[in-house]
TORVOMAR-495589 format. One record per residue (C-alpha): residue in one letter; residue number from 0; x, y, z. Coordinates in nm, 3 decimals. Example, Ala and Ser with C-alpha at 12.3 -4.5 7.8 and 13.67 -1.06 7.14 Angstrom:
2
- aa | i | X | Y | Z
- A | 0 | 1.230 | -0.450 | 0.780
- S | 1 | 1.367 | -0.106 | 0.714
# end
This chain:
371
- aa | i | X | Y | Z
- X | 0 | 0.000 | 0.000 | 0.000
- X | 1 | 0.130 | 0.353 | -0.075
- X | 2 | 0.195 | 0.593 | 0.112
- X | 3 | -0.076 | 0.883 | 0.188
- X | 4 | 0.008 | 1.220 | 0.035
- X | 5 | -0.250 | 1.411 | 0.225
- X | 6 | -0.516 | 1.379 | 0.501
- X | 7 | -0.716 | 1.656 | 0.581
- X | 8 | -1.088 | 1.737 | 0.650
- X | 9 | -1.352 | 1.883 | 0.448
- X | 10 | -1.665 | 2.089 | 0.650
- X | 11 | -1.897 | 2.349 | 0.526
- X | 12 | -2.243 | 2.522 | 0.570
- X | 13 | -2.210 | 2.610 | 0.891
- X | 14 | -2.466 | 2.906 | 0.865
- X | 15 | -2.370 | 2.981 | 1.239
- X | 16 | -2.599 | 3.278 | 1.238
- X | 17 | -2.885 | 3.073 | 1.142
- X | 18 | -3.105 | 2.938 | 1.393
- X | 19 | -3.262 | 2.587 | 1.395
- X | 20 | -3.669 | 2.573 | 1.409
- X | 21 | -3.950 | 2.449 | 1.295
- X | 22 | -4.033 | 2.230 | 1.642
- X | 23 | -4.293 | 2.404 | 1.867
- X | 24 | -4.378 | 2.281 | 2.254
- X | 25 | -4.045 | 2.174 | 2.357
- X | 26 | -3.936 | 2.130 | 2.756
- X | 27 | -3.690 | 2.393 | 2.832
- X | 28 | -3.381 | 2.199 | 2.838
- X | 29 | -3.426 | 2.072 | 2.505
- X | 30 | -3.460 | 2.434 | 2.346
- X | 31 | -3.164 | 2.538 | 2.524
- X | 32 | -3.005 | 2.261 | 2.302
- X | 33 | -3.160 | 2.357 | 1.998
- X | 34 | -3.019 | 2.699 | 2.049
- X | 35 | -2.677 | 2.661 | 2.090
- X | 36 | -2.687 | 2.303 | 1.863
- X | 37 | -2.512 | 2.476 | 1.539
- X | 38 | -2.202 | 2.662 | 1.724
- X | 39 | -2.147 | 2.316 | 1.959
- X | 40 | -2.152 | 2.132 | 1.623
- X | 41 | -1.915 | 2.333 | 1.441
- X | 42 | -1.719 | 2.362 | 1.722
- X | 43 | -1.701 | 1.964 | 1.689
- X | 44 | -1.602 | 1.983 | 1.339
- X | 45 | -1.249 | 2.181 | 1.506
- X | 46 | -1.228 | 1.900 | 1.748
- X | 47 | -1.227 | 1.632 | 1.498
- X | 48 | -0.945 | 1.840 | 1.304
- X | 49 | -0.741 | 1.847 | 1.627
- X | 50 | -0.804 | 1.467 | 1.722
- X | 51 | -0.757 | 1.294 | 1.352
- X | 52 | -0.417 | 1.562 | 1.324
- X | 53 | -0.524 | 1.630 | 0.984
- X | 54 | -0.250 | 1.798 | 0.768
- X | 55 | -0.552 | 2.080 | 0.658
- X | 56 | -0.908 | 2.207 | 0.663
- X | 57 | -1.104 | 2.281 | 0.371
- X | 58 | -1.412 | 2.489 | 0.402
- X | 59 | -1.664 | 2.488 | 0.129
- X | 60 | -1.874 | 2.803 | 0.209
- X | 61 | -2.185 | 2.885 | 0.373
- X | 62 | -1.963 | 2.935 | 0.728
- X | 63 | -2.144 | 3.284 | 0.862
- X | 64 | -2.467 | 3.223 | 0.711
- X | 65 | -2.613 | 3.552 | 0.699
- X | 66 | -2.313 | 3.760 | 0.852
- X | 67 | -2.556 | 4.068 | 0.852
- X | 68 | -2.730 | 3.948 | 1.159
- X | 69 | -2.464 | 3.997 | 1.458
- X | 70 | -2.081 | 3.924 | 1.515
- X | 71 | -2.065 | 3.670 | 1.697
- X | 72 | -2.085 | 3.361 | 1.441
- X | 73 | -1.748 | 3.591 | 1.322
- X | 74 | -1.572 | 3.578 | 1.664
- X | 75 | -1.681 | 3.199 | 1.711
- X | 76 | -1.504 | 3.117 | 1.326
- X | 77 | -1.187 | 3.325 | 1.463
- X | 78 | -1.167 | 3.160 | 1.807
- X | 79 | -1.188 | 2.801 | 1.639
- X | 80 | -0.925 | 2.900 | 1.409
- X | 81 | -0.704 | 3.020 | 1.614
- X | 82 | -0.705 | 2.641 | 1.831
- X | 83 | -0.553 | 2.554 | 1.432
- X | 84 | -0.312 | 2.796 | 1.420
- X | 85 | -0.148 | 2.667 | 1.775
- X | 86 | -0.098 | 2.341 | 1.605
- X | 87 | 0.035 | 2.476 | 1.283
- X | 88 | -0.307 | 2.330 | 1.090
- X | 89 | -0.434 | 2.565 | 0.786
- X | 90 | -0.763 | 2.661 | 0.657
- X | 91 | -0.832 | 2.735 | 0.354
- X | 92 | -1.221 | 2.902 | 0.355
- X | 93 | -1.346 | 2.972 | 0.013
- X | 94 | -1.658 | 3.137 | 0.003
- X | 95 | -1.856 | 3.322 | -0.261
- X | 96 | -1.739 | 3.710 | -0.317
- X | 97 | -1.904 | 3.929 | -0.034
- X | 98 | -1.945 | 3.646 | 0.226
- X | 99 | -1.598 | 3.701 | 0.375
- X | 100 | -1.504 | 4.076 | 0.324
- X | 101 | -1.801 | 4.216 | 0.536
- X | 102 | -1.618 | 4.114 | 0.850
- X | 103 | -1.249 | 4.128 | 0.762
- X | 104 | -1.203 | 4.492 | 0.907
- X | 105 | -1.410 | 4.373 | 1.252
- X | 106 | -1.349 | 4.053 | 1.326
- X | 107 | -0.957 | 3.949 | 1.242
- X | 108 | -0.850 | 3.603 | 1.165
- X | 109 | -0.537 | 3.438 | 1.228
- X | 110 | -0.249 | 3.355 | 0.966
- X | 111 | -0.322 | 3.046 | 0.927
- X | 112 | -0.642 | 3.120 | 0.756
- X | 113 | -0.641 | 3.137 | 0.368
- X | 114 | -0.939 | 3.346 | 0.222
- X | 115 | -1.044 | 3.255 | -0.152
- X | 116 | -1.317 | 3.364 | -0.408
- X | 117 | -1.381 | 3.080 | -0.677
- X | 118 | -1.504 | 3.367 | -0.903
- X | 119 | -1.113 | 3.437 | -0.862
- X | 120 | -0.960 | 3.128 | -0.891
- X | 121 | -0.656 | 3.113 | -0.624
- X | 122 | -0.418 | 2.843 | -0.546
- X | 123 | -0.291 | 2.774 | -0.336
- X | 124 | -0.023 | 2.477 | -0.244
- X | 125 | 0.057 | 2.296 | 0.091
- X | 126 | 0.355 | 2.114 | 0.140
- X | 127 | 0.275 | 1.809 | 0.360
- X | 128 | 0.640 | 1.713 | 0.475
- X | 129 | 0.607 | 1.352 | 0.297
- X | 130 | 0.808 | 1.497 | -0.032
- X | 131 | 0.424 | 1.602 | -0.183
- X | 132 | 0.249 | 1.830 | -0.249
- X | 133 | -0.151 | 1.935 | -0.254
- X | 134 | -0.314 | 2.187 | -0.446
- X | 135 | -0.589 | 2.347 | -0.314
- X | 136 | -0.802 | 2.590 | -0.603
- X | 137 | -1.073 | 2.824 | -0.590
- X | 138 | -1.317 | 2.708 | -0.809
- X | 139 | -1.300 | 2.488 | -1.124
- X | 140 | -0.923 | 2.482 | -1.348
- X | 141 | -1.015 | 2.345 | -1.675
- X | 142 | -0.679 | 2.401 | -1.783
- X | 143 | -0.571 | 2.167 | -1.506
- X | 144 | -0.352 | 1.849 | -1.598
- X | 145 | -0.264 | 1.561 | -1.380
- X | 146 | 0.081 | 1.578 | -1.220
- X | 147 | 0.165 | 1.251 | -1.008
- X | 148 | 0.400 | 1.393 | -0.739
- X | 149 | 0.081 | 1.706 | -0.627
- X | 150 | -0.280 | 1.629 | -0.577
- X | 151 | -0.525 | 1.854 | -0.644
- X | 152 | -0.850 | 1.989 | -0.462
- X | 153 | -1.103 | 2.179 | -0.620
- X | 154 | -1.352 | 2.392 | -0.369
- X | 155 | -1.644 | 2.474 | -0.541
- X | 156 | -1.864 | 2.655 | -0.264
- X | 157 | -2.180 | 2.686 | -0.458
- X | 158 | -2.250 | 2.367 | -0.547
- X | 159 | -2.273 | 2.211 | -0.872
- X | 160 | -2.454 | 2.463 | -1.044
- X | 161 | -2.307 | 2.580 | -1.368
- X | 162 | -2.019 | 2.422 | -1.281
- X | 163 | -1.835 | 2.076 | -1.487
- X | 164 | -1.669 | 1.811 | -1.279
- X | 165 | -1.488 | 1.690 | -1.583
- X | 166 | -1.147 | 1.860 | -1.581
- X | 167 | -0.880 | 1.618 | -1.538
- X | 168 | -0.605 | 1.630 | -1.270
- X | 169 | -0.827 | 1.653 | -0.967
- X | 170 | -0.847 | 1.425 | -0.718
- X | 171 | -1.100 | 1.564 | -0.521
- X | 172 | -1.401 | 1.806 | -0.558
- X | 173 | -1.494 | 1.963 | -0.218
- X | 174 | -1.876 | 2.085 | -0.259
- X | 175 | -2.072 | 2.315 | -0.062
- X | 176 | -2.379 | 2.445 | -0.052
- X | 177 | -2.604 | 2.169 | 0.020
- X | 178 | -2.698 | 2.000 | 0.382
- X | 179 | -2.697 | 1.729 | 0.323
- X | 180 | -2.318 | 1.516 | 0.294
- X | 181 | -2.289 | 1.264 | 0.000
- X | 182 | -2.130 | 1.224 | -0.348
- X | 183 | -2.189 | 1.292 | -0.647
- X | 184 | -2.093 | 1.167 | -1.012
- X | 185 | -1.736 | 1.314 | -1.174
- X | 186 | -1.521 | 1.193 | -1.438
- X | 187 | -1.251 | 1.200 | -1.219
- X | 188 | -1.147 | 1.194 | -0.876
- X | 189 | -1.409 | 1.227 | -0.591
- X | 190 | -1.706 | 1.488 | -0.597
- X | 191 | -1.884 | 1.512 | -0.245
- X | 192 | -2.061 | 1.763 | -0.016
- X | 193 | -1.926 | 1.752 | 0.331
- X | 194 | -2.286 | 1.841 | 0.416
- X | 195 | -2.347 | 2.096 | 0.716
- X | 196 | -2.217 | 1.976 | 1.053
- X | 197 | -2.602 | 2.033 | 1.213
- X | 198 | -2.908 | 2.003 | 1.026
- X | 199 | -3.153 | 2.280 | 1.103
- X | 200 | -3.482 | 2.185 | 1.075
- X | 201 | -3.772 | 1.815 | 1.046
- X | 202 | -3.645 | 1.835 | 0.714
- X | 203 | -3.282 | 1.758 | 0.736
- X | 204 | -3.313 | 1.358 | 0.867
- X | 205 | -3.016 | 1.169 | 0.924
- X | 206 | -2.673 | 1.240 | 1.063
- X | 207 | -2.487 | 1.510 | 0.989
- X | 208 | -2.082 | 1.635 | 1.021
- X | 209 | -1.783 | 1.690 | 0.875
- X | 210 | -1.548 | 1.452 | 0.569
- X | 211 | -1.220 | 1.288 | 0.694
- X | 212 | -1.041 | 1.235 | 0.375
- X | 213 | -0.717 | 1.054 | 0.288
- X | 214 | -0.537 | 1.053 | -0.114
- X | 215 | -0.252 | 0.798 | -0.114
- X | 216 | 0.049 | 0.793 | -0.306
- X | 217 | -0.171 | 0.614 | -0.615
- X | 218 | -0.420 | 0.913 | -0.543
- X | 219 | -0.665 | 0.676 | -0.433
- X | 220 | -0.938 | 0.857 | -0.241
- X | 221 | -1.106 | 0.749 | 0.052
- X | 222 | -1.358 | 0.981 | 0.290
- X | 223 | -1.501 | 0.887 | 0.589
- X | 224 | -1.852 | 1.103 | 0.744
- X | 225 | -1.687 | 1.187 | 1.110
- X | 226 | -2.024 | 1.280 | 1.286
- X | 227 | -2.077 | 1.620 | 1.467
- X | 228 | -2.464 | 1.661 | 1.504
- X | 229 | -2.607 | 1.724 | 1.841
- X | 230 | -2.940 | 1.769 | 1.773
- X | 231 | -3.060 | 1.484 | 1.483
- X | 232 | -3.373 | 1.495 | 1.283
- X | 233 | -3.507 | 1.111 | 1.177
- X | 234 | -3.782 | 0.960 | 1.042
- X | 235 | -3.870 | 0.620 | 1.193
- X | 236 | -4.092 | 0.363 | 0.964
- X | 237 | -4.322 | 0.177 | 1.122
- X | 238 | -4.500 | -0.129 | 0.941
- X | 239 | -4.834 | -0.177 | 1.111
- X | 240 | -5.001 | -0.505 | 1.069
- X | 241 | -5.354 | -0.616 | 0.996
- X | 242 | -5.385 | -0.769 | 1.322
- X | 243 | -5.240 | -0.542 | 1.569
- X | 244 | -5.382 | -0.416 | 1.825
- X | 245 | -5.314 | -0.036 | 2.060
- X | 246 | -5.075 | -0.210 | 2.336
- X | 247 | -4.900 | -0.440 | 2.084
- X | 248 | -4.825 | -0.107 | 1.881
- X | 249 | -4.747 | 0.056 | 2.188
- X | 250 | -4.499 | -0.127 | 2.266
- X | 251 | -4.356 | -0.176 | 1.922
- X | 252 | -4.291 | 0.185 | 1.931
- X | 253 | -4.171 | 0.203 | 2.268
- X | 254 | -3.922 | -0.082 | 2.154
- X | 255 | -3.762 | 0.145 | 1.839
- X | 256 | -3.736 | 0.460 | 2.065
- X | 257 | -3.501 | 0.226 | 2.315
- X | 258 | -3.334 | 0.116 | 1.969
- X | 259 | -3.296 | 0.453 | 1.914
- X | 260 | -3.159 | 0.593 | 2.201
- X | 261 | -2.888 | 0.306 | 2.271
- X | 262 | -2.773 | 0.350 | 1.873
- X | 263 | -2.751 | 0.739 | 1.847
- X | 264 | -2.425 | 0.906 | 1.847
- X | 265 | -2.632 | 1.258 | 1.882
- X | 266 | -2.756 | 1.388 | 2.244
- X | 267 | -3.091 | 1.473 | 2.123
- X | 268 | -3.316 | 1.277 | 1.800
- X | 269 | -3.599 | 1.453 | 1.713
- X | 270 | -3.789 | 1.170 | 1.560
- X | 271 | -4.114 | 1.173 | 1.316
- X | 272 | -4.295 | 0.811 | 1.355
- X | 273 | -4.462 | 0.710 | 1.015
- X | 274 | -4.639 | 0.436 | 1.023
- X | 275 | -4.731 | 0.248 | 0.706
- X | 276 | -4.996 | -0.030 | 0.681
- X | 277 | -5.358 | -0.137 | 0.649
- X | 278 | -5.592 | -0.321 | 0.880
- X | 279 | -5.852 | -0.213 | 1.177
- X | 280 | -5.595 | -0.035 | 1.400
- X | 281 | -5.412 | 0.207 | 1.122
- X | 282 | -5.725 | 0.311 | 1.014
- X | 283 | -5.816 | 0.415 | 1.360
- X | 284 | -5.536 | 0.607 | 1.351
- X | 285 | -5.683 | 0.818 | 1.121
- X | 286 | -5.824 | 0.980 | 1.396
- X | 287 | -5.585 | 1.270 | 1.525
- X | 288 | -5.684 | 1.231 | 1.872
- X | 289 | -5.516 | 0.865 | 1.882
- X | 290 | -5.220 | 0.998 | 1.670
- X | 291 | -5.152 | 1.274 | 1.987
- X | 292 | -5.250 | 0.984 | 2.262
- X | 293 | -4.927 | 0.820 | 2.100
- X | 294 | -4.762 | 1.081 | 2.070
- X | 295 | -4.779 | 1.168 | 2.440
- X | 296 | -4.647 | 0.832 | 2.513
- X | 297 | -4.375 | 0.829 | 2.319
- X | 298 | -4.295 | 1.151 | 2.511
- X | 299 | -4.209 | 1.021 | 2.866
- X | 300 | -3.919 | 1.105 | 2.946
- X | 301 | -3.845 | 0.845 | 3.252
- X | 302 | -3.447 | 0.822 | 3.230
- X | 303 | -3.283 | 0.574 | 2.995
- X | 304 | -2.967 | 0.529 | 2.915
- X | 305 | -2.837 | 0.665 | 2.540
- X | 306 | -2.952 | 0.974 | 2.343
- X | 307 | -3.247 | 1.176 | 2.442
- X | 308 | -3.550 | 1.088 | 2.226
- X | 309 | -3.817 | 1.371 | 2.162
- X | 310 | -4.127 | 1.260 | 1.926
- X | 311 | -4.247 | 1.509 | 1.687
- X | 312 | -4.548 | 1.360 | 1.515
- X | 313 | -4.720 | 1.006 | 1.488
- X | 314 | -4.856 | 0.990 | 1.111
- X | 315 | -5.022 | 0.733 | 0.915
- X | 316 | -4.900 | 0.708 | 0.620
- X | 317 | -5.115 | 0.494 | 0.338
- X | 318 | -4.892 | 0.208 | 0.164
- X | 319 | -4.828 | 0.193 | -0.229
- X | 320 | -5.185 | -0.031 | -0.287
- X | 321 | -5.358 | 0.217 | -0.080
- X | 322 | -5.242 | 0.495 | -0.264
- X | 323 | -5.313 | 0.359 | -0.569
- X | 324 | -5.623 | 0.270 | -0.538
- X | 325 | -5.734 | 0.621 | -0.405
- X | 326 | -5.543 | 0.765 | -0.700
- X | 327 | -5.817 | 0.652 | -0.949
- X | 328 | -6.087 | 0.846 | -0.805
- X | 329 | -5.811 | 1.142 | -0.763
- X | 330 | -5.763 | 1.186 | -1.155
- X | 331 | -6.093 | 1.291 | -1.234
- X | 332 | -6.105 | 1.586 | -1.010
- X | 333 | -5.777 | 1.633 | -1.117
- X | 334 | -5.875 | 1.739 | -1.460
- X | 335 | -6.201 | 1.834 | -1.337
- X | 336 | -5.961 | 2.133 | -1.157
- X | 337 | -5.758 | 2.204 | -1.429
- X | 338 | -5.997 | 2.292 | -1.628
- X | 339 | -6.149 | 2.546 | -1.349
- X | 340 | -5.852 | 2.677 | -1.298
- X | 341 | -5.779 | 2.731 | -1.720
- X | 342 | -6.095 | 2.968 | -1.730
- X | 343 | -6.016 | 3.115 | -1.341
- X | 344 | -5.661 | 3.181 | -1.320
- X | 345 | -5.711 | 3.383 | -0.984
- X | 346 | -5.915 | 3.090 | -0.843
- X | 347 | -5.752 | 2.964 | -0.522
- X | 348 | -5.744 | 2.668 | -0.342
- X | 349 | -6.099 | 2.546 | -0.107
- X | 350 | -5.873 | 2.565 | 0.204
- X | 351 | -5.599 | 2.760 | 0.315
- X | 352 | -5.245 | 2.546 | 0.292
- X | 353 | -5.219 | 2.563 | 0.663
- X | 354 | -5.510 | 2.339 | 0.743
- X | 355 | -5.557 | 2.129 | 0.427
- X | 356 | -5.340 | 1.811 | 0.594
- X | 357 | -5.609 | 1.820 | 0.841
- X | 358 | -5.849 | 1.827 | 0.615
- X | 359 | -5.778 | 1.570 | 0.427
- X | 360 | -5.683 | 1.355 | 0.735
- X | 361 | -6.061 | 1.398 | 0.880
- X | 362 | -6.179 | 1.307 | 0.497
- X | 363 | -6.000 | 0.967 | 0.515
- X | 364 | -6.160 | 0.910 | 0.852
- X | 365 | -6.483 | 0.983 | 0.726
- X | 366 | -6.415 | 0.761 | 0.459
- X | 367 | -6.297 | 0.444 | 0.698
- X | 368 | -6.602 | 0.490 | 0.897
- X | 369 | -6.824 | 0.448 | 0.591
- X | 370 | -6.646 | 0.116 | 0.472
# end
């Protein structure tokens, strides 16, 4: 096996100045955590740097968020830096033009901070005391070519829009702009987004955190998703059978929430229970006033040992037969509304968008109790 040239870590969309939301009702120790979930998680991406003794960081954009808000997201970045720059470790941050400058006459970063603009297109090049070398650009370099004593990092802060991951020579793409971490197709090297290091709202499930990634001597590339999330948003599936019964699904879901809790790496999951199926029970559920009984039980919060589990939402959620066979009375109205809304182009909908899930919810009920 060759040696590694390089092995540094890859972070991004922090949006510090951002809060998380979207949850209402929560005890007052768990929106403490909420609150200060996105500055302890970036604060974790720092620690993995420090603990793996990467060579580098690479920062893909979206660190401030809105940097028009306050200064303290600013003074956070700085601080974390600066535990970096006592171990020698550089960062190179390339954001978009304007995210960086607003602060640069308040809020001072250390030297070991390297500011770029991929509408620009710096280099820069780190010598990792193993007789190679990295490059580290700005953007895209479609002049690049391949060069087997450097590898060569491409930042690309916004994303993949408007932008090819075809040039040769590059061994790895470092995305940003997207929450979510996970790669993406490129005719060479690796394309990924590091994903931001706390997701912010129902909407982001699964975990979140920071890329630990290693190019060898062949410029092999390997990356592995180092966690950092402290607050984690998840969706648990529940199959509910034809035969069950309240305290059998009870304790079924009592059951995943101690799964839950042992397996989580996060302190808090925030979880939404769907639960797929047909039968007596699910269509009881239906009802919303069961869905909140359930709800409530999930919600004890009797001490267990692992990660804190807060439920969100108990939803029934019809299964692929079920929806199909509502779909065929759906397409008729369908057109039935398209037409309508071809000679009434102001026409709005019956019911306002913040009510229409309930709607529809005490439709299906009415439906069940009919069959």
């Amino acid at each position: 096996m060759s040696a590694d040239i390089t092995r540094f870590l890859h972070a991004s969309d922090f949006d510090l100045s951002t809060p998380m939301f979207g949850v209402a009702g929560l005890p007052t120790d768990l929106r403490q955590t909420m609150a200060t979930a996105r500055y302890r998680a970036a604060q974790r991406v720092f620690d993995v740097a420090v603990s793996e003794d990467v060579d580098f960081v690479v920062l893909s954009g979206g660190i401030l968020g809105d940097i028009a808000a306050d200064s303290r997201s600013a003074w956070f970045f700085a601080n974390q830096c600066e535990r970096l720059s006592a171990r020698q470790t550089p960062v190179y941050w390339i954001e978009e033009a304007g995210a960086i400058a607003q602060w640069a006459d308040y809020v001072p970063l250390p030297s070991n901070v390297y500011q770029g603009d991929p509408a620009l297109g710096q280099q820069f090049l780190f010598e990792t005391g193993r007789r190679a070398r990295v490059r580290i650009i700005a953007g895209s370099d479609r002049r690049r070519e391949s060069d087997d004593d450097e590898a060569t990092i491409c930042v690309l802060p916004g994303g993949l829009e408007d932008q090819p991951l075809s040039a040769a020579g590059v061994d790895y793409w470092a995305l940003g702009s997207r929450g979510a971490p996970g790669a993406v197709p490129a005719a060479c090297g690796l394309a990924q987004f590091a994903g931001s290091p706390q997701g912010r709202t129902p909407s982001d499930p699964g975990p979140r955190g920071c890329q630990l990634v290693t190019i060898d001597g062949e410029k092999i590339v390997r990356s592995n998703l180092k966690t950092t999330d402290v607050v984690r948003w998840h969706e648990e599936r529940v199959q509910v059978s034809e035969d069950a019964d309240w305290d059998r699904l009870c304790q079924l879901l009592l059951t995943r929430k101690q799964h839950l809790a042992r397996l989580a790496d996060a302190e808090v999951v925030m979880v939404r229970w769907s639960l797929y199926g047909h039968g007596p029970l699910w269509e009881q559920l239906l009802r919303e006033e069961l869905c909140e009984r359930l709800v409530n039980t999930l919600r004890d919060r009797t001490n267990s040992p692992g990660a804190q589990i807060w439920s969100l939402v108990v939803e029934p959620v019809p299964d692929q037969e079920e929806m199909d066979f509502w779909k065929q009375f759906e397409a008729p109205f369908s057109d039935a509304g398209a037409e309508r809304q071809a000679h009434e182009p102001l026409a709005g909908p019956h019911f306002p968008t913040s009510i229409r899930p309930r709607v529809v919810r005490e439709a299906a009920r009415v439906l069940a109790d009919q069959k």
